[in-house]
VEXVO-998660 format. One record per residue: residue number from 1; residue in three letters; chain; x, y, z of N, C-alpha, C in turn. Coordinates in nm, 3 decimals. Layout:
residues N
[r NUM,'ALA','A',[X,Y,Z],[X,Y,Z],[X,Y,Z]]
...
***
This chain:
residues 77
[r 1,'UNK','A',[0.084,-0.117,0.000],[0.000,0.000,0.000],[0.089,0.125,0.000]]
[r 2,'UNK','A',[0.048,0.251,-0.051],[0.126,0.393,-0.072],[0.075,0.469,-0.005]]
[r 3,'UNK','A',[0.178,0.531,0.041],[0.126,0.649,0.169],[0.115,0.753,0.092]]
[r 4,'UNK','A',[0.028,0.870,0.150],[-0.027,1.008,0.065],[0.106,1.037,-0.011]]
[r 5,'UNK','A',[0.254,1.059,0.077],[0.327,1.135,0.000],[0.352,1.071,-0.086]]
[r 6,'UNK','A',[0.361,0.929,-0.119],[0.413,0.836,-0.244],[0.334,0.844,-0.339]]
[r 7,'UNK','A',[0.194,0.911,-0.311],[0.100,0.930,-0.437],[0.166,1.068,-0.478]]
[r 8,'UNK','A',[0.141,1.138,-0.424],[0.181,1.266,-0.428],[0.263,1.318,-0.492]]
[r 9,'UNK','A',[0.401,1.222,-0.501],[0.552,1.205,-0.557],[0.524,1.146,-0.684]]
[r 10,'UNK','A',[0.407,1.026,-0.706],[0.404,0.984,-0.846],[0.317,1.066,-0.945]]
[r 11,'UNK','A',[0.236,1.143,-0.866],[0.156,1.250,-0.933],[0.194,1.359,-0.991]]
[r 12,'UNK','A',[0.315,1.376,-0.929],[0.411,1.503,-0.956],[0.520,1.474,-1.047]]
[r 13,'UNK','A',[0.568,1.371,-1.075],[0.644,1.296,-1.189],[0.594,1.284,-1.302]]
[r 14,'UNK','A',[0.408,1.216,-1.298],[0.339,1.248,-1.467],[0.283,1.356,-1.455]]
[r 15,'UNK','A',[0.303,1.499,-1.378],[0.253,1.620,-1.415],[0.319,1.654,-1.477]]
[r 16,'UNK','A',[0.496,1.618,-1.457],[0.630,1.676,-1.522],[0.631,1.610,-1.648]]
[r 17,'UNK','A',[0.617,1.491,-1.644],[0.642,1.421,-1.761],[0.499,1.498,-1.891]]
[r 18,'UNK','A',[0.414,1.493,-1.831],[0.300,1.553,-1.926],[0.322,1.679,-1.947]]
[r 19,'UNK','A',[0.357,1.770,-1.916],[0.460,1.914,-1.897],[0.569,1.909,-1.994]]
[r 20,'UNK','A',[0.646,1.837,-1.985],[0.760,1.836,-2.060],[0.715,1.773,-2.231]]
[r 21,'UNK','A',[0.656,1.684,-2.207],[0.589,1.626,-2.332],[0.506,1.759,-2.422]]
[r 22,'UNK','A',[0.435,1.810,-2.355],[0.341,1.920,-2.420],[0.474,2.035,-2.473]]
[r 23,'UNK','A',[0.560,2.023,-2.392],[0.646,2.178,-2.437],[0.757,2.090,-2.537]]
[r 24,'UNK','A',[0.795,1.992,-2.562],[0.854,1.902,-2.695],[0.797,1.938,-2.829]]
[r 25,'UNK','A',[0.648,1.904,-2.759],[0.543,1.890,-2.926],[0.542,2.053,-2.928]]
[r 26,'UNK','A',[0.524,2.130,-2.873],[0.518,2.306,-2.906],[0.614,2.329,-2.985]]
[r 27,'UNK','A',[0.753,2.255,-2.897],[0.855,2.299,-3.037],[0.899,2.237,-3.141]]
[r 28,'UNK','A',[0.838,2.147,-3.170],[0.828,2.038,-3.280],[0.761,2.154,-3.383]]
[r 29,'UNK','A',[0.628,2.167,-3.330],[0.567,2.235,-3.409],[0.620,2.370,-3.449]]
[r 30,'UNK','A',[0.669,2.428,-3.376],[0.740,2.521,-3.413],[0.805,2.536,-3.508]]
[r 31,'UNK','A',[0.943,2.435,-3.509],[1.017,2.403,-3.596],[0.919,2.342,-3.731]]
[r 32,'UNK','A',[0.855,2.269,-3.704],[0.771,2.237,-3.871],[0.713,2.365,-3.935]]
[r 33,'UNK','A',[0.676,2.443,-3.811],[0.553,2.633,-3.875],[0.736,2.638,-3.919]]
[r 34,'UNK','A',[0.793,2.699,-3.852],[0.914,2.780,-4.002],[0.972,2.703,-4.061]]
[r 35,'UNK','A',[0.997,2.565,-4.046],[1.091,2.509,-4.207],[0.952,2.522,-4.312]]
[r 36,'UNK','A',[0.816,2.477,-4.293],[0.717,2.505,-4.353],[0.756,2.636,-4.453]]
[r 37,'UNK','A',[0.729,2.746,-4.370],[0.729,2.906,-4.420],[0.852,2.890,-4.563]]
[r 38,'UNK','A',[1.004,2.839,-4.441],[1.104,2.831,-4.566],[1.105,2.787,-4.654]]
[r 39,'UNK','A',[1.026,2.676,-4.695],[1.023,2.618,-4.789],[0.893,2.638,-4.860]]
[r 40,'UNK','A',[0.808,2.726,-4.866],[0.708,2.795,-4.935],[0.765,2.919,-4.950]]
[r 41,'UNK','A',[0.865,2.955,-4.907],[0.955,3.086,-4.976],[1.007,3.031,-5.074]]
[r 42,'UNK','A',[1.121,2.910,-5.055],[1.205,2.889,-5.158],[1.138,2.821,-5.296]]
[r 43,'UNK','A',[1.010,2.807,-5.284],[0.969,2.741,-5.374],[0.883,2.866,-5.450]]
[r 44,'UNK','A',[0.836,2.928,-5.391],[0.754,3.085,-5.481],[0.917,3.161,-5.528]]
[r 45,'UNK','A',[1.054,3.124,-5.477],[1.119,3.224,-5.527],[1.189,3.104,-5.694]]
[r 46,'UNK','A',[1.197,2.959,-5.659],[1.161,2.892,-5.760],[1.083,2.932,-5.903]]
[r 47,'UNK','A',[0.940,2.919,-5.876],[0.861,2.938,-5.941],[0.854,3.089,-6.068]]
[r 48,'UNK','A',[0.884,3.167,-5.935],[0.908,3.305,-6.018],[1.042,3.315,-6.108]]
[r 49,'UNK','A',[1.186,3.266,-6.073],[1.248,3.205,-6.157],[1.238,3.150,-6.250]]
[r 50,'UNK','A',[1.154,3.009,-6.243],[1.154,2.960,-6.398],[1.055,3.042,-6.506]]
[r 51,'UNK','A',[0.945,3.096,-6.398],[0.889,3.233,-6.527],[0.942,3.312,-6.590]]
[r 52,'UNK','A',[1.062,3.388,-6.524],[1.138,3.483,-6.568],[1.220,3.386,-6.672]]
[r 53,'UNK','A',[1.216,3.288,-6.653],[1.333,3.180,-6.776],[1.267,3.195,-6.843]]
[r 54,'UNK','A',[1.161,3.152,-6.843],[1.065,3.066,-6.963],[1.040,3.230,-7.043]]
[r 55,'UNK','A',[0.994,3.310,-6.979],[0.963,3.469,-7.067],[1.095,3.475,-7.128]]
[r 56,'UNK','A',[1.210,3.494,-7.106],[1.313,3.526,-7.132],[1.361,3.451,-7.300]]
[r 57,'UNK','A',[1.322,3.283,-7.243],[1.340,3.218,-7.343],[1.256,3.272,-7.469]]
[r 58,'UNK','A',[1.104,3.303,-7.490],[1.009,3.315,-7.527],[1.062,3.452,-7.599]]
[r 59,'UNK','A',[1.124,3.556,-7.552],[1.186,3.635,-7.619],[1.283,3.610,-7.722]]
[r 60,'UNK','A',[1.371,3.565,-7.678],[1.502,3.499,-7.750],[1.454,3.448,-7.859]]
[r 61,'UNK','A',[1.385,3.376,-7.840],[1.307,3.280,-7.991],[1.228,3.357,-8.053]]
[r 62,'UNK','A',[1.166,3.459,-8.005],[1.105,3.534,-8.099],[1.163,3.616,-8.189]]
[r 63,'UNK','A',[1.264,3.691,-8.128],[1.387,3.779,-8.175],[1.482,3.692,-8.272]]
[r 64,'UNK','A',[1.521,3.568,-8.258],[1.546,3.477,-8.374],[1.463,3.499,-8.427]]
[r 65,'UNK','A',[1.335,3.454,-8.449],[1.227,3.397,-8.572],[1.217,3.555,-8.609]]
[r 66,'UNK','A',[1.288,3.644,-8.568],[1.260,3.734,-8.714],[1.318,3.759,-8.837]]
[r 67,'UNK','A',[1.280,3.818,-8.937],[1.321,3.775,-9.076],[1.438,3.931,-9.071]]
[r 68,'UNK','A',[1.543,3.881,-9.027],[1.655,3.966,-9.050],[1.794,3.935,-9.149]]
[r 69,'UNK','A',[1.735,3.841,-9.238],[1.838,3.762,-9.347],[1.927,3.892,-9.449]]
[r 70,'UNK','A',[1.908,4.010,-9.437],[1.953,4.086,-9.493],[2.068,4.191,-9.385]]
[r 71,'UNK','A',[2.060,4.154,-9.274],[2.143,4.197,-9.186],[2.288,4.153,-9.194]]
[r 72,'UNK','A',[2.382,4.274,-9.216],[2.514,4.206,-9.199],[2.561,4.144,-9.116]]
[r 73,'UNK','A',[2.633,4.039,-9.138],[2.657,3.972,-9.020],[2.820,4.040,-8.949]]
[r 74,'UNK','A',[2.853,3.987,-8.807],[2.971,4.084,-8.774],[3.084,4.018,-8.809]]
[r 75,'UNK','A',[3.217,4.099,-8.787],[3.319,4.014,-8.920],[3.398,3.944,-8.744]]
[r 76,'UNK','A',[3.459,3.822,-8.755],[3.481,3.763,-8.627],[3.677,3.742,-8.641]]
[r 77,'UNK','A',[3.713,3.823,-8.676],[3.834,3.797,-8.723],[3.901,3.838,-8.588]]
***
């Protein structure tokens, strides 16, 4: 049989333990909310990148496909 204080003492061990557990998962979560954020940054700064490629490209090829066959070409000597 357990005397009051031996309850008392085991009650106070899973208050800590449930205490400590709750403030783990806070910063678990924590850490998941900003690598989250970072990696919905690095991926919109991605995204806007390959647009700026892809426009860029989209230029380039257009500026080829024009009919400039009468243009001198430069002398490479």
């Amino acid at each position: 049989m357990m005397t009051p204080e031996q309850v008392l003492i085991i009650s106070a061990i899973g208050g800590c333990a449930a205490l400590l557990g709750l403030i783990v998962i806070a910063a678990l979560a924590g850490l998941i909310y900003l690598a989250t954020g970072f990696l919905q940054r690095a991926f919109r700064a991605l995204r806007r990148h390959r647009v700026t490629r892809d426009d860029d490209l989209s230029v380039c090829l257009a500026i080829d496909a024009l009919p400039t066959t009468d243009h001198p070409k430069e002398d490479l000597r």
